[in-house]
C-alpha positions in Angstrom: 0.0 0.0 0.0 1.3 3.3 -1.2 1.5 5.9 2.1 0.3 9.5 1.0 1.6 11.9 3.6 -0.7 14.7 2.6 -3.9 12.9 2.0 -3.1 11.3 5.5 -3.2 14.2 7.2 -5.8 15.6 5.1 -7.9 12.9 6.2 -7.2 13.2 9.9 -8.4 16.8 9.8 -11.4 16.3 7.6 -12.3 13.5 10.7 -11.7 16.4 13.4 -13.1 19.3 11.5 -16.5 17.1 11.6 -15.9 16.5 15.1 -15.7 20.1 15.9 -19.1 20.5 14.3 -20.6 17.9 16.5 -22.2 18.6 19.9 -21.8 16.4 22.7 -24.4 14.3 23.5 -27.6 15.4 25.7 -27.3 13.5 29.2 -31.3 12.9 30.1 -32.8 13.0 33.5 -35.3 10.5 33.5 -38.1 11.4 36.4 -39.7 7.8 37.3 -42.7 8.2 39.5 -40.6 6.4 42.7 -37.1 7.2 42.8 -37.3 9.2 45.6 -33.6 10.5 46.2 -32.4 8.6 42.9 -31.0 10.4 40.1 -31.7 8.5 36.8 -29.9 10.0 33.5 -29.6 8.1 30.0 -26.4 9.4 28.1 -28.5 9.8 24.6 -25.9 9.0 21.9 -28.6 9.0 19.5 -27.8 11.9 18.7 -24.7 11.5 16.7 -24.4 12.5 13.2 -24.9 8.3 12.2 -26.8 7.9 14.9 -25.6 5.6 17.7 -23.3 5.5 20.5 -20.7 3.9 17.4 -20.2 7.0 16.0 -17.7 7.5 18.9 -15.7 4.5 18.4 -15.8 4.9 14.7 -14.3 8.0 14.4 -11.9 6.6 16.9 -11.1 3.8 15.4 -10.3 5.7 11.9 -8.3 8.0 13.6 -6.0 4.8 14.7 -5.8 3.0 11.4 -4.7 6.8 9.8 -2.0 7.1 12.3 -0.8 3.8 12.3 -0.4 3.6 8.6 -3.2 1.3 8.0 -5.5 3.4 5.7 -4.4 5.7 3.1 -6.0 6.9 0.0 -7.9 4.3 -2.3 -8.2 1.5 0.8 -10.8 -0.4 1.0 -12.2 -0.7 4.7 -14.0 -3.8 5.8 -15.4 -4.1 9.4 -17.2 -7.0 10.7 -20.1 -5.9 12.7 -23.8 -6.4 13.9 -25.1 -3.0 12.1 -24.4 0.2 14.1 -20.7 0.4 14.0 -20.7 -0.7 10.5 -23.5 2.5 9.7 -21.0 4.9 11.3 -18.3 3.7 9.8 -19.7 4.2 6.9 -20.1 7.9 7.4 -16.8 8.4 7.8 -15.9 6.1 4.6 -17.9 8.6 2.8 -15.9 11.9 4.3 -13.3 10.0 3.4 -14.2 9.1 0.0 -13.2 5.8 0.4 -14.9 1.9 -0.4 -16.7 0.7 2.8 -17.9 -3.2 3.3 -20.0 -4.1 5.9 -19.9 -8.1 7.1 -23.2 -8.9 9.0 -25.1 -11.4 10.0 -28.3 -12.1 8.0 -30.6 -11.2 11.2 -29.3 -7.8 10.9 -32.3 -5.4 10.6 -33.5 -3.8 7.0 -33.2 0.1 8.7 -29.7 -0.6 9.5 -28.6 -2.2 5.8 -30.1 0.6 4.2 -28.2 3.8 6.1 -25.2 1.7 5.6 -26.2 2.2 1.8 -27.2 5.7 2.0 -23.7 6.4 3.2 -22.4 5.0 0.4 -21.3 1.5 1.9 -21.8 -2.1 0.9 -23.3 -5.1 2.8 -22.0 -8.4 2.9 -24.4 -10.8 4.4 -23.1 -14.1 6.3 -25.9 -17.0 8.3 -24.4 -16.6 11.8 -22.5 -13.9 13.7 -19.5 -16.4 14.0 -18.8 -15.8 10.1 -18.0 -12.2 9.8 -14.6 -12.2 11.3 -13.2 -15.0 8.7 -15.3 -13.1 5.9 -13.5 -10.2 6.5 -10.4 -11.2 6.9 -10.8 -12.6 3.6 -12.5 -9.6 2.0 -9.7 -7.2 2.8 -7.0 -9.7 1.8 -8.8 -10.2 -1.7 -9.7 -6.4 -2.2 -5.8 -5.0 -1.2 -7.9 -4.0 2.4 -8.1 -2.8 5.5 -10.1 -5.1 8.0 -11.1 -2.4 10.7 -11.4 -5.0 13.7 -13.2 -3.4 16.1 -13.3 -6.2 18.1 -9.9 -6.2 18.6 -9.4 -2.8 18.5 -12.1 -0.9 20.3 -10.1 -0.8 23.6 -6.9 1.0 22.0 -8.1 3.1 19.8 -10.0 6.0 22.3 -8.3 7.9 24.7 -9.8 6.9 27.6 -7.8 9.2 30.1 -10.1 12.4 28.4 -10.0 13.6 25.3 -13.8 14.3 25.5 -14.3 10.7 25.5 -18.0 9.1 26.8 -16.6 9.0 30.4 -15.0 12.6 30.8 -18.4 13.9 28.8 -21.0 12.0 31.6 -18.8 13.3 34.4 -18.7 17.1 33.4 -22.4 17.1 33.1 -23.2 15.5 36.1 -20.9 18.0 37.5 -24.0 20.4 38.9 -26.5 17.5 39.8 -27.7 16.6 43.5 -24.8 13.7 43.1 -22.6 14.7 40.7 -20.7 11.3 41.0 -22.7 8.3 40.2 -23.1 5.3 42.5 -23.1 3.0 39.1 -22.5 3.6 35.1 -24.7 0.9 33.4 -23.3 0.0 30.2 -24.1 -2.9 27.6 -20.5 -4.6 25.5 -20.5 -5.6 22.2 -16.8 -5.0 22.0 -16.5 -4.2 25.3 -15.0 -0.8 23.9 -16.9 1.1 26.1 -17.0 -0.6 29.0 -12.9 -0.3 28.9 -13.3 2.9 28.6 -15.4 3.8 31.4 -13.7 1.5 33.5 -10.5 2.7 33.3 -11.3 6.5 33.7 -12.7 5.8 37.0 -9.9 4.4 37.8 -7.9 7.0 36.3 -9.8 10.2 37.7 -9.5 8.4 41.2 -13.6 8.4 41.2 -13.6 4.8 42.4 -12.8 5.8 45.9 -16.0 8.2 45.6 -18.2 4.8 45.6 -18.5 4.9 41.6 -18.6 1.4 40.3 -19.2 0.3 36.5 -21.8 -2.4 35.7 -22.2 -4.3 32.5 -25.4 -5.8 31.3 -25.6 -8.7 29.1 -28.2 -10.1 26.8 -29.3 -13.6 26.3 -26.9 -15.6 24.1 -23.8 -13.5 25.2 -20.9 -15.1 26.7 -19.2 -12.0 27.9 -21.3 -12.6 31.5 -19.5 -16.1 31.8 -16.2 -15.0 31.2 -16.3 -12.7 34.2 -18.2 -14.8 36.3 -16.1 -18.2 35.5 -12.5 -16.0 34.7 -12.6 -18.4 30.9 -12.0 -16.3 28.4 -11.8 -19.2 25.7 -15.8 -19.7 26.4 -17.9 -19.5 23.2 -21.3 -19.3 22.5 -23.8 -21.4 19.5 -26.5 -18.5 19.2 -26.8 -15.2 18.0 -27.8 -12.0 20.2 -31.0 -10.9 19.5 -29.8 -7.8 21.0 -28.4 -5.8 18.0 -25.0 -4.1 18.9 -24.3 -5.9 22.5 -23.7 -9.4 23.7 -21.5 -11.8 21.7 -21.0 -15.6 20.8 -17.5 -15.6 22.0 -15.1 -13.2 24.2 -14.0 -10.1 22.4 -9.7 -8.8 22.9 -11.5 -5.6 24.1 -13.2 -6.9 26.6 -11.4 -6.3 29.9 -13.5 -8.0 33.0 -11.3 -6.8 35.6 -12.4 -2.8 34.6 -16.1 -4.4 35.4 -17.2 -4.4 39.1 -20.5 -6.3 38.4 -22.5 -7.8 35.7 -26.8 -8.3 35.5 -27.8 -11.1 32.7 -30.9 -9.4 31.4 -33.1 -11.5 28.9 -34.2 -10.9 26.1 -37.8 -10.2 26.5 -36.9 -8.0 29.8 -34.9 -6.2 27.2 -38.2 -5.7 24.4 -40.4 -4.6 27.1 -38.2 -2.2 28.8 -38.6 -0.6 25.4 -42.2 0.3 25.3 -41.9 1.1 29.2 -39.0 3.9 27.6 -41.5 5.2 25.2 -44.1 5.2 27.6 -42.0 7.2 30.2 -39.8 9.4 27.1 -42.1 9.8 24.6 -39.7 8.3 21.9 -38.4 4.8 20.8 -34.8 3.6 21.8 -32.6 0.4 20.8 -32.8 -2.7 22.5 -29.5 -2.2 24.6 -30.8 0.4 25.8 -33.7 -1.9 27.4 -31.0 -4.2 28.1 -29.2 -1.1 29.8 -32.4 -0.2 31.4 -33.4 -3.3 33.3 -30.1 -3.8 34.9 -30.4 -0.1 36.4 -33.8 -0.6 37.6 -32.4 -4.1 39.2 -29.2 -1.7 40.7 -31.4 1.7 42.0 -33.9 -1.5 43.2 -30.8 -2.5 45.1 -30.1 0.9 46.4 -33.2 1.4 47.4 -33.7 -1.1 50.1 -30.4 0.0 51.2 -31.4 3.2 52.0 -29.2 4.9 49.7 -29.4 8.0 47.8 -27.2 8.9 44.5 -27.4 9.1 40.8 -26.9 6.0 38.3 -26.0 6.9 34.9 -26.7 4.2 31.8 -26.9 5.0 27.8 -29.1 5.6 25.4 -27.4 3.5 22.6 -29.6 4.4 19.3 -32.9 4.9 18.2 -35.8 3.0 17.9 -36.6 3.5 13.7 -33.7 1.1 13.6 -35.7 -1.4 14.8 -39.7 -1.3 13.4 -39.7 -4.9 11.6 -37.8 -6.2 14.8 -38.5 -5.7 18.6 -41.6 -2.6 17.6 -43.6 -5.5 15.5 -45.5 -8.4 17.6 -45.4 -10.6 15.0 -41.4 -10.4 15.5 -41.9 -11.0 19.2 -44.5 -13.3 18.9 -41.7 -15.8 16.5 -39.2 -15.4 18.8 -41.5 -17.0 21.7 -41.2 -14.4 24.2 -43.8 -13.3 26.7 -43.4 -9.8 28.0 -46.0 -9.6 29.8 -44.3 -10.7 33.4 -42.2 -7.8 32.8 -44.8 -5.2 31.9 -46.0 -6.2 35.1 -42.3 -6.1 36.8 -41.9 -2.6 35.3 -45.4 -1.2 36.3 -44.7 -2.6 39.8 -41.6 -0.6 39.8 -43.6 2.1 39.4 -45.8 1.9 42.1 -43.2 0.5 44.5 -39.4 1.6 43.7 -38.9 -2.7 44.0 -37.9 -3.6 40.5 -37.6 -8.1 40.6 -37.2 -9.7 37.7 -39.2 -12.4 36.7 -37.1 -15.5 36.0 -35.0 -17.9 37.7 -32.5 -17.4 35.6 -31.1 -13.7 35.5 -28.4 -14.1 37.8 -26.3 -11.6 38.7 -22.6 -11.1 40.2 
């Protein structure tokens, strides 16, 4: 691959000029009917430019493969992904003006395959999640490529001391809030990008002595919660995520368990009816990690709650819900997956009423 200096760095300031055109991202308080002392905000990274909380580590993760030598004019970029970071990703291909292919499985939603062709990028379509990291590999040895990797990469590539990263955003505006540090950050991991991220700036900023602890919440079909609760990181996984974006059939290199301090198992139909309990209390339609996000805060401010304590929990808003109409908005789609939601409409209505959010199966253990 020839290495162009000045496209390079034309590149890298194309990336930051669009960047400083950006606003952060709103941090929501959400005002249940029985907090009662509880401070509940959703980081809304639905705001982004493409649209999800991957806009973040796209831009990041561009930034890395420009500096390291990786991308230069006329590359072709592959990335393997479940549908959001591939649509951001794309974006940036376009600024770019550069060939983008997107490897996904073929339960990836419609909305998400067709931003990825509005931004000008291409979908490849494999039968099971477990496909797209060979399938890339291959496309971008084939096409004279770069695979993007954000599996491997997501850690790495963001600055998670500051550099207006997701962590240093939530902490400056929580900085005027009743608790201005949070008692827990609920996040979702998909490449567990995020979660490293948060993890190690409250280590870094010294918050974790201030009773801040990060919580990951994982969907059915995930492995990630088995890593950390077993310490096997060679565990691996025979079904899909229904869960677009989070939870994964075998343990990603960027996701660090020893950042985590605790993990909730959420399934999947806690996940789909936490959404129309969102639109109910918000007005709008959200992703399904952010139900997945949602129900392990409510199980966490539960928690707090019969403790007597007071505080602030912070969890994300990962994308919107038009992503998602022919999926976990259409009861027909439910209704094939056999899920009943209606223990946890009744869970989440309870919550309401009572502050005492219990989930209702056996199974969703938690550590």
């Amino acid at each position: 691959m020839s290495y162009d200096r000045q496209w390079v760095a034309d590149a890298i300031n194309i990336i930051e000029a669009d960047f400083n055109r950006s606003a952060d991202t709103h941090l929501i308080r959400l005002d249940l009917p029985s907090l009662n002392g509880i401070g509940l905000y959703l980081k809304d990274e639905s705001t982004h430019p493409s649209g999800s909380l991957k806009h973040r580590l796209a831009r990041s993760l561009f930034l890395y493969s420009l500096c390291n030598g990786w991308i230069s004019k006329d590359t072709p970029v592959i990335e393997a992904s479940s549908g959001s970071t591939a649509v951001s990703e794309a974006y940036f291909a376009r600024l770019l003006g550069l060939r983008f292919i997107a490897v996904m499985p073929k339960s990836t939603s419609q909305q998400k395959i067709d931003q990825i062709a509005f931004y000008g990028g291409e979908s490849h379509l494999v039968d099971h999640s477990g496909q797209i990291y060979a399938q890339s590999q291959r496309l971008a040895r084939e096409l004279g490529g770069h695979y993007m990797d954000q599996f491997t990469y997501a850690e790495r590539a963001t600055d998670w001391r500051g550099n207006n990263n997701i962590a240093e955003s939530i902490f400056e505006q929580l900085k005027r809030e009743p608790h201005p540090v949070p008692r827990w950050i609920v996040v979702g991991a998909g490449t567990g990008g995020t979660s490293s991220t948060i993890g190690r700036y409250i280590r870094y900023g010294q918050i974790l002595g201030m009773g801040c602890e990060l919580c990951v919440a994982d969907p059915e079909n995930s492995v990630f919660y088995d890593a950390y609760e077993t310490g096997k990181c060679d565990i691996t996984g025979e079904k899909a995520s229904r869960v677009e974006g989070i939870g994964r059939p075998r343990v990603e290199p960027s996701f660090n368990p020893n950042v985590v301090d605790h993990m909730i198992r959420v399934p999947d139909a806690g996940s789909f009816a936490a959404l129309q309990y969102l639109e109910k209390h918000m007005g709008r339609r959200c992703g399904g990690s952010t139900g997945t996000n949602l129900i392990a805060t409510l199980s966490l401010i539960s928690q707090m709650k019969k403790a007597g304590e007071t505080g602030s929990v912070v969890t994300l808003l990962c994308d919107g819900g038009d992503r998602y109409r022919d999926t976990y908005y259409n009861p027909e789609w439910i209704a094939k997956q056999g899920l009943d939601l209606a223990p946890w409409h009744a869970a989440l209505e309870a919550f309401d009423k009572t502050g005492t959010f219990d989930m209702p199966m056996d199974c969703c253990t938690n550590h």
